[in-house]
TORKOL-4160 file (C-alpha; in steps of 0.2 Angstrom, whole numbers, padded with zeros to 4 digits, m for minus):
255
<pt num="1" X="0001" Y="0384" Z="0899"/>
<pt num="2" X="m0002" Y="0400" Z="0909"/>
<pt num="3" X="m0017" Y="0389" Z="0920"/>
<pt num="4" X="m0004" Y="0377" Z="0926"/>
<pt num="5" X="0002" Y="0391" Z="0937"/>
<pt num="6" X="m0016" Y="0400" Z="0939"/>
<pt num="7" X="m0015" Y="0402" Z="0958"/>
<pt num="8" X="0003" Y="0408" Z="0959"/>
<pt num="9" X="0000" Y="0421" Z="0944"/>
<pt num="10" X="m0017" Y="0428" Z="0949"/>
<pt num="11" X="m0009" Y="0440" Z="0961"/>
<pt num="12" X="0003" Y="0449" Z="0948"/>
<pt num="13" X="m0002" Y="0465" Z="0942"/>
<pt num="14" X="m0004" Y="0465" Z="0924"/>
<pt num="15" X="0011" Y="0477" Z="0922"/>
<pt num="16" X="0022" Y="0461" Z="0929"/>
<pt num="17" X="0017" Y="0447" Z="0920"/>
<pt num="18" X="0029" Y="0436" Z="0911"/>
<pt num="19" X="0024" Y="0432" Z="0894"/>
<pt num="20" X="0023" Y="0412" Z="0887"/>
<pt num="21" X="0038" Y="0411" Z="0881"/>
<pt num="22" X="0047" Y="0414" Z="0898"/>
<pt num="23" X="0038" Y="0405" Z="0907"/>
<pt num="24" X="0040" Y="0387" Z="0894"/>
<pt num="25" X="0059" Y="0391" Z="0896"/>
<pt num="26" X="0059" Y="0392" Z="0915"/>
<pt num="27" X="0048" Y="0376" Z="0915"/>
<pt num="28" X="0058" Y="0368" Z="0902"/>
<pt num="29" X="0074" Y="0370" Z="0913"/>
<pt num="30" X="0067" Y="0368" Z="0931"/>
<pt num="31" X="0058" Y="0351" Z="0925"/>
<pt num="32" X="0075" Y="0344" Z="0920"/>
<pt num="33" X="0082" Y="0350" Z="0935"/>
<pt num="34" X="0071" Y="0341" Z="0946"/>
<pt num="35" X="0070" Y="0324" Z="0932"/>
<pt num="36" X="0088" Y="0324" Z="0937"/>
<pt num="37" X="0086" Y="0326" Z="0955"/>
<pt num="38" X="0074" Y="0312" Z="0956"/>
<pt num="39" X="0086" Y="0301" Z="0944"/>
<pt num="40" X="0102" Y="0304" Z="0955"/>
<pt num="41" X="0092" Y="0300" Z="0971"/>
<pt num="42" X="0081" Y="0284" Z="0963"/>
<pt num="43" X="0088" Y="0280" Z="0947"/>
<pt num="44" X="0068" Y="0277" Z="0943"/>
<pt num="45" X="0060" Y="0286" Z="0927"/>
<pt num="46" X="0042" Y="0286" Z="0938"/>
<pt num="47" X="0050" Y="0295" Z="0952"/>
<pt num="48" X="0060" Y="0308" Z="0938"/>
<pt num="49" X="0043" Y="0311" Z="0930"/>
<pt num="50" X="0035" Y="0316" Z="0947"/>
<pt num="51" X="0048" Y="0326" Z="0954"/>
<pt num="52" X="0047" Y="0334" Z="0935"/>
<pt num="53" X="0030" Y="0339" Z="0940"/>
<pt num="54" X="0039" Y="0348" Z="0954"/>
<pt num="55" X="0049" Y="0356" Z="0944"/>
<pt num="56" X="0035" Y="0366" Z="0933"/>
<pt num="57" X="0028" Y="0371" Z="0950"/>
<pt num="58" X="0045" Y="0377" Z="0957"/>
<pt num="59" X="0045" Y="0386" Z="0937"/>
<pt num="60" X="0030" Y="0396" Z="0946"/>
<pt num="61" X="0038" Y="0402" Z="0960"/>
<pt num="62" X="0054" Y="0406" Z="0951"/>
<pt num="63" X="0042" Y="0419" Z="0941"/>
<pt num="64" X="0034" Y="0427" Z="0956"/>
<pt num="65" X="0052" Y="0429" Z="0962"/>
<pt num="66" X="0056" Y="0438" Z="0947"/>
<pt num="67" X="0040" Y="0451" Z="0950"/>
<pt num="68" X="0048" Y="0455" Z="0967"/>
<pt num="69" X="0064" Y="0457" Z="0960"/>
<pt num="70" X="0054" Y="0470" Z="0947"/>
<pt num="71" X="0045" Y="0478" Z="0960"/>
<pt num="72" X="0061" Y="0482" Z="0967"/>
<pt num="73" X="0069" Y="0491" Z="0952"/>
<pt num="74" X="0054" Y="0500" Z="0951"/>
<pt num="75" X="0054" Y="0505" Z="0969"/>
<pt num="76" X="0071" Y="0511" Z="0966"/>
<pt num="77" X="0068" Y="0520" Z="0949"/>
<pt num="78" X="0053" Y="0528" Z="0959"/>
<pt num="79" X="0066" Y="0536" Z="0971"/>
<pt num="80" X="0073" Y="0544" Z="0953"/>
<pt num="81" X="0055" Y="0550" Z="0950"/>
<pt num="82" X="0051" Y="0559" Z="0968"/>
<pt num="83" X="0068" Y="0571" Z="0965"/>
<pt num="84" X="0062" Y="0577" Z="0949"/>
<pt num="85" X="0044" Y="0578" Z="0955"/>
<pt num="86" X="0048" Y="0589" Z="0969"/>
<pt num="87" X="0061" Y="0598" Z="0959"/>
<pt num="88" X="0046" Y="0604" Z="0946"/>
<pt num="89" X="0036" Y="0609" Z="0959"/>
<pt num="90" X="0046" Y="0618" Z="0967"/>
<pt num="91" X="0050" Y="0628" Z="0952"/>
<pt num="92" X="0030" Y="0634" Z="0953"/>
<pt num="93" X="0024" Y="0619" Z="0939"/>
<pt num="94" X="0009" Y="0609" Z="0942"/>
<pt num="95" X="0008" Y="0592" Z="0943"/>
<pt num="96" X="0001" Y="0589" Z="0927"/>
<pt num="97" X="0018" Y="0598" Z="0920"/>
<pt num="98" X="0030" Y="0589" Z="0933"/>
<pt num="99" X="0025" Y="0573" Z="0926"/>
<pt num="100" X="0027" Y="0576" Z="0910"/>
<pt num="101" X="0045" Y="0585" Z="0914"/>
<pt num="102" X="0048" Y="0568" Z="0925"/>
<pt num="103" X="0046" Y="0557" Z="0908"/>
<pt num="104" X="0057" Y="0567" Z="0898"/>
<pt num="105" X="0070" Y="0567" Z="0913"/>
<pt num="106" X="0069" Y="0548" Z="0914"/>
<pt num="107" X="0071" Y="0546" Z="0892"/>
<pt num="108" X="0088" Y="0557" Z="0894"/>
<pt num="109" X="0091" Y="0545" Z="0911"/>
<pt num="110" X="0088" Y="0528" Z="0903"/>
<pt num="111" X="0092" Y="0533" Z="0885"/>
<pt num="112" X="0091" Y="0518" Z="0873"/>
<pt num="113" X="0079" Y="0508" Z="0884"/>
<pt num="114" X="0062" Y="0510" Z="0893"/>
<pt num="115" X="0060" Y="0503" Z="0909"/>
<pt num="116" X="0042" Y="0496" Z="0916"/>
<pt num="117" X="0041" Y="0513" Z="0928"/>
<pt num="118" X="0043" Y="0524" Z="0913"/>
<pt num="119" X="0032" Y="0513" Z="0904"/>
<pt num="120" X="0017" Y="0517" Z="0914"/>
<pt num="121" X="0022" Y="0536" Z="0918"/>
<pt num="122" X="0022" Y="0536" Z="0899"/>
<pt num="123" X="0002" Y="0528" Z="0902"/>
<pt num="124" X="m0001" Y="0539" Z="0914"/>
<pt num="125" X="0003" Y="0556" Z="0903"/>
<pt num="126" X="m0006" Y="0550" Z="0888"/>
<pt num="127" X="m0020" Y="0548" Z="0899"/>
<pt num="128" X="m0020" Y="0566" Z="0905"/>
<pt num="129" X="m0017" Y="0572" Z="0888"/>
<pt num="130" X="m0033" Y="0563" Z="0884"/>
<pt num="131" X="m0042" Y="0573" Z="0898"/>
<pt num="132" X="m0044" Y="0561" Z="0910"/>
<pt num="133" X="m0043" Y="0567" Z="0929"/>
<pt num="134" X="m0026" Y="0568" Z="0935"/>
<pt num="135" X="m0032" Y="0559" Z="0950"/>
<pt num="136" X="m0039" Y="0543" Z="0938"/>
<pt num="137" X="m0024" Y="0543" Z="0930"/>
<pt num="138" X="m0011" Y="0542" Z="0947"/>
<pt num="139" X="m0022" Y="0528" Z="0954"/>
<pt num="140" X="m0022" Y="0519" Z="0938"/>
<pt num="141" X="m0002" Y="0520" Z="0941"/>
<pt num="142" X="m0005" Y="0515" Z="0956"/>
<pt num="143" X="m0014" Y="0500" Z="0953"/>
<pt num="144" X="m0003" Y="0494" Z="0938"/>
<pt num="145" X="0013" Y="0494" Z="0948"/>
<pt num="146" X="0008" Y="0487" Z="0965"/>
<pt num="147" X="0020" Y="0495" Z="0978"/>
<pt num="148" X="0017" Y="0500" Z="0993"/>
<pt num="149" X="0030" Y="0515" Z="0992"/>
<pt num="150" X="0020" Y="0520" Z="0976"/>
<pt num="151" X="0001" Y="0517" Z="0986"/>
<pt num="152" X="0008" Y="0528" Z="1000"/>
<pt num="153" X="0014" Y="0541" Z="0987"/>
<pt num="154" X="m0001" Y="0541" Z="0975"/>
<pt num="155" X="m0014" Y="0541" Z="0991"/>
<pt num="156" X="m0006" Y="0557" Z="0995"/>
<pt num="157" X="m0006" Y="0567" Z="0981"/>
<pt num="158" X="m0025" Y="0563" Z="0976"/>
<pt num="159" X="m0029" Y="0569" Z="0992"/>
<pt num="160" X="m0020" Y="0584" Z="0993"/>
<pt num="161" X="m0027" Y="0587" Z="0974"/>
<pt num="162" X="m0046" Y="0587" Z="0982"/>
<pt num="163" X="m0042" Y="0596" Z="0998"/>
<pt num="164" X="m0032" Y="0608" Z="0990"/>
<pt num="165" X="m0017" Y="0607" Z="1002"/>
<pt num="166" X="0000" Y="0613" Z="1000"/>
<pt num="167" X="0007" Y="0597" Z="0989"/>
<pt num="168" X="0024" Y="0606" Z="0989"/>
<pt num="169" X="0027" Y="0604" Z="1006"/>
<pt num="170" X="0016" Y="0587" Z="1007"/>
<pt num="171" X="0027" Y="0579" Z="0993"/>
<pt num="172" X="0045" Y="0584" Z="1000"/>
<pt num="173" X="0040" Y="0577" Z="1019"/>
<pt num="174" X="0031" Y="0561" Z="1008"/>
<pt num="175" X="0047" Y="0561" Z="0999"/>
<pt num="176" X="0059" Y="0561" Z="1013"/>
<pt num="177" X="0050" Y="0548" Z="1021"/>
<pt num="178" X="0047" Y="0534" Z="1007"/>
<pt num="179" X="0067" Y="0536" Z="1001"/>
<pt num="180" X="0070" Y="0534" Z="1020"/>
<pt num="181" X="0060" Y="0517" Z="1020"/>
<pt num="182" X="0069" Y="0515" Z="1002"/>
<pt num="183" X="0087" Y="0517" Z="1010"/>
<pt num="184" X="0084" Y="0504" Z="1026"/>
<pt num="185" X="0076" Y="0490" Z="1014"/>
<pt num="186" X="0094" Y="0495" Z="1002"/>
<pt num="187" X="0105" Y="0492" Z="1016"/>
<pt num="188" X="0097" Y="0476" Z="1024"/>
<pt num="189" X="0096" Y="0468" Z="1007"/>
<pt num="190" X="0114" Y="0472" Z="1007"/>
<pt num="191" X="0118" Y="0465" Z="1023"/>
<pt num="192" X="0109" Y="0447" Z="1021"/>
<pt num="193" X="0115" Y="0448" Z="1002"/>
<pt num="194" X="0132" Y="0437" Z="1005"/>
<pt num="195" X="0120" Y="0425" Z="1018"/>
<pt num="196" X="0110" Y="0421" Z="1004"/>
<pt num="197" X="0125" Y="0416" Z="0993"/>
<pt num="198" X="0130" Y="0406" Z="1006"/>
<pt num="199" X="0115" Y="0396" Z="1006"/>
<pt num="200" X="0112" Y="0396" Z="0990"/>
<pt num="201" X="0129" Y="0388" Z="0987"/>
<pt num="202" X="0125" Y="0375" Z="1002"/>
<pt num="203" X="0110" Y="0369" Z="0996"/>
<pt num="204" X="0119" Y="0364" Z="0980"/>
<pt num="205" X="0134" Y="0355" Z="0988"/>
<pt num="206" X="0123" Y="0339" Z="0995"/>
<pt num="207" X="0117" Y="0334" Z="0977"/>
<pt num="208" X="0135" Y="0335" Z="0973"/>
<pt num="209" X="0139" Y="0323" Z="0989"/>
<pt num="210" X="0128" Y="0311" Z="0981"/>
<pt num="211" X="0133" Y="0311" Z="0964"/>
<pt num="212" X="0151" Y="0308" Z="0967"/>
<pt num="213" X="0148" Y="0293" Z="0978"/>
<pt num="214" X="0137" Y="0287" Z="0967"/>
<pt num="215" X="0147" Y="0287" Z="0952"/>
<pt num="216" X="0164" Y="0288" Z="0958"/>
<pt num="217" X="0159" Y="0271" Z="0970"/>
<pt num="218" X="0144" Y="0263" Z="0963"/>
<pt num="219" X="0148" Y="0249" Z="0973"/>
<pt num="220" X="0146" Y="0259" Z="0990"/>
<pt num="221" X="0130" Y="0265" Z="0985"/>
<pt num="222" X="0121" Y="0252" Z="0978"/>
<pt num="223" X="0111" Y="0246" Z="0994"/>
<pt num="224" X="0103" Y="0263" Z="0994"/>
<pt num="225" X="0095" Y="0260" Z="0977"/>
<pt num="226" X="0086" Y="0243" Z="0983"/>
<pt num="227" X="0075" Y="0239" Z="0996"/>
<pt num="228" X="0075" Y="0249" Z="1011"/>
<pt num="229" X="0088" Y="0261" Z="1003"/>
<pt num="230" X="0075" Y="0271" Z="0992"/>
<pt num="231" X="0065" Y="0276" Z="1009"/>
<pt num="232" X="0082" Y="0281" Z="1014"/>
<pt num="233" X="0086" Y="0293" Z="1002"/>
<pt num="234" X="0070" Y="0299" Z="0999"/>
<pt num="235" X="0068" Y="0303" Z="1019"/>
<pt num="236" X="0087" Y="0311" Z="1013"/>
<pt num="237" X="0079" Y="0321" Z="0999"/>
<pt num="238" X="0063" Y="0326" Z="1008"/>
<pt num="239" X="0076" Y="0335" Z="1022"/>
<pt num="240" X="0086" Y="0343" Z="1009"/>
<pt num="241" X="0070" Y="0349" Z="1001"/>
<pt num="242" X="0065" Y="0357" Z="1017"/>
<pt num="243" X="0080" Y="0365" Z="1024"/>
<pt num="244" X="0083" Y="0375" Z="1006"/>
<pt num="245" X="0064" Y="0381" Z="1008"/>
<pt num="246" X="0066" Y="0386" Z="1023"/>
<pt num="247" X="0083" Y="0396" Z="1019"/>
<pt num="248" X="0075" Y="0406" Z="1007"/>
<pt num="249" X="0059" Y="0410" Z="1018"/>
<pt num="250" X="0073" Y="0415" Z="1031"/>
<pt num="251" X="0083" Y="0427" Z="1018"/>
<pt num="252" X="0066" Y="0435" Z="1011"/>
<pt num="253" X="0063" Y="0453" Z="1015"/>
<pt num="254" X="0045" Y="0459" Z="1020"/>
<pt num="255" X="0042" Y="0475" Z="1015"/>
């Protein structure tokens, strides 16, 4: 199952990987979608069955969409993590402490669940209880969540570590910066977040169009069903296709 959508997957981290069973269920339902689709427009089962095909691919993307709407919980639970950080350091505690003072904070914080940051903080302690470096273990963190906010952060504290800097001082100025760049991507997801309804709504209401006509007035659309008519629609279908893709390439945000 997982090879069908080898080349869309293979970027994930590890830590965001959704399991089988999600991904037969979003197949499942974005296959019949797109079966559908290709029957309103065609009324053929060959043209259902291929646009089906589509529909596992769009299954694919609807999961790497899901990972970026992780990755920014995460970013935002991270913020959470920063302000206990620099509050246990401040308080004279080494970093060793701090996290583990950050994991009880964030089992008081989320009590009754455990969220995939805590997860791995949760990783990352184990692994300095163990002995390993408190460096190995941050950029294992790192690695396993994927953000940049987190890269910036970790590079930082691994360097002060060797160097021997002031990591007070370094992590409130880090701090301050990352929740800064935290804030600005908050607001501007904010600000396009009613545009995106907007489109999304819009893209929905042409399939509508056709299905009224077409079974409200059989008659009046019957010549797009023979002949010349299928080129028609499927010309119709390929613009629709294209402007929704290209609304949601416009209502991404780029980090």
């Amino acid at each position: 199952m997982r090879s069908i959508w080898g080349r869309q997957l293979a970027g994930i981290p590890p830590a965001y990987r959704p399991g089988t069973i999600k991904l037969t269920l979003y197949a499942g339902a974005y296959a019949a979608a797109y079966a559908s689709v290709g029957w309103l427009f065609f009324e053929s089962g060959a043209m259902s069955a291929l646009l089906a095909c589509g529909g596992w691919y769009a299954a694919g993307k609807r999961a790497v969409r899901d990972v970026e709407h992780q990755k920014r919980t995460v970013a935002s639970q991270f913020e959470q993590m920063l302000f206990s950080i620099s509050s246990s350091l401040q308080a004279g505690k080494s970093i060793e402490n701090a996290f583990r003072d950050v994991e009880s904070d964030m089992h008081r914080l989320y009590a009754g669940g455990r969220p995939l940051l805590l997860k791995e903080l949760e990783k990352l302690n184990r692994k300095v209880d163990t002995g390993i470096p408190a460096e190995e273990a941050i950029q294992q963190f790192q690695r396993n969540l994927a953000i940049d906010e987190i890269d910036s952060w970790a590079d930082m504290v691994c360097t002060c570590k060797r160097t021997g800097g002031d990591l007070v001082q370094i992590m409130r100025q880090s701090s301050r910066s990352i929740i800064e760049k935290l804030n600005v991507e908050r607001e501007l997801a904010v600000l396009i977040a009613g545009k995106r309804f907007e489109a999304k709504a819009l893209s929905v209401v042409p399939f509508l169009i056709v299905a009224l006509f077409r079974y409200g007035s059989p008659e009046y659309m019957e010549p797009l069903y023979e002949g010349g008519g299928r080129a028609v629609m499927g010309a119709a279908l390929a613009l629709l296709g294209t402007g929704i893709a290209l609304s949601e390439r416009l209502m991404r945000i780029e980090a």
